[in-house]
N, C-alpha and C positions, 0 to 999 in steps of 0.2 A: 744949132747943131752941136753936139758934145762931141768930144773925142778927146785924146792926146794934146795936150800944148805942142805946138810948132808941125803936128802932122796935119798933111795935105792928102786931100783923097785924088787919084785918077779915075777917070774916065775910059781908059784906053779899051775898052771891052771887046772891042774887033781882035786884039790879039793876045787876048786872054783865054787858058785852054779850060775847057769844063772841070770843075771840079766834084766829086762826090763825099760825100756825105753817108759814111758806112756806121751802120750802127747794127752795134753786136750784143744780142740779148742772149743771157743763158736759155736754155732749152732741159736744164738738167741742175741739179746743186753746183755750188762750186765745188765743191768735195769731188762731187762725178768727175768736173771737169781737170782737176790734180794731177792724175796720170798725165795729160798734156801739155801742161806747159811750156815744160821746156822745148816741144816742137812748135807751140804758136810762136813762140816768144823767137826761136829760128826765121820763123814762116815772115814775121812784122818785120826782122833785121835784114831779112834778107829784102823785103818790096823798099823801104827805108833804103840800103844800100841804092837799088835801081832806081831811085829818085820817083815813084808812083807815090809811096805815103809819107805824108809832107809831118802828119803829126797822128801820134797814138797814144791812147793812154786807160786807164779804168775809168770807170763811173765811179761817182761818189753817191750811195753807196755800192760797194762794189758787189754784192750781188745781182747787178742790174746786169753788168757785162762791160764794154767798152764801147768808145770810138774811134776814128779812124778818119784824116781828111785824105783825099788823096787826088791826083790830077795826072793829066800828061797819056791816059789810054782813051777809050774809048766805051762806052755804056756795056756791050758785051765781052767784051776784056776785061773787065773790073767787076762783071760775073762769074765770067770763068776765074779770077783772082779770089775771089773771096769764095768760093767754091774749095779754093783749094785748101784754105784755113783747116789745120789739122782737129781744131775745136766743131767744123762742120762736118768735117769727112767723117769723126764719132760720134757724131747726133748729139753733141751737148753744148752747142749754141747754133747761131742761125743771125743772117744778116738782114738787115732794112737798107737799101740802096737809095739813097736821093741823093738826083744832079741837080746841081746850082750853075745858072749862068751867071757867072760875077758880075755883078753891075758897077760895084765902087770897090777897090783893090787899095788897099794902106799902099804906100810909096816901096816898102821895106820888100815888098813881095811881089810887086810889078814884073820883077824879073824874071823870079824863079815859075812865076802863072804864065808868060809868053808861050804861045803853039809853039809846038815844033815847026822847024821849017822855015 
């Protein structure tokens, strides 16, 4: 098995919350998508603030779009969420939704992936 010198994997997957797996392809140039920015870039601080997106960032290269991890709702909440992406609301991008049931969780994140409750 590879990984990190001195890290340990968990098991603990009973109380670990689903995570998704949002990936966001342009639909449009990124030129189209320019006018927007500064409202996605609201829209990511603001889910980021609420503790939903755990991590965000561009693709390399960056006309692909980005990604997004995020955890803590629910399959149709995290539709309605990315729905509300101001890049989607202008038809110049569009998400791919995959949930992941975590099976092995690094030690550092065990905690912040616990359900609610």
């Amino acid at each position: 098995m590879t990984g990190h010198p001195g890290a340990t994997i968990t098991h603990d997957v009973e109380e670990a919350t689903m995570l998704y797996l949002l990936s966001l392809r342009y639909t449009a140039s990124e030129q189209d998508a320019e006018p927007f920015i500064k409202d996605h870039v609201g829209y990511l601080e603001e889910h980021h603030r609420g503790g939903t997106f755990l991590v965000s960032g561009q693709t390399v290269p960056t006309s692909i779009g980005g990604a997004i991890v995020a955890h803590g709702v629910d399959r149709p909440t995290i539709e309605q969420i990315t729905a509300q992406d101001p890049f989607v609301i202008h038809g110049v991008a569009a998400y791919t939704i995959t949930t992941i049931t975590p099976g092995r969780v690094h030690p550092g994140l065990a905690d912040v992936l616990k359900a609610d409750g």
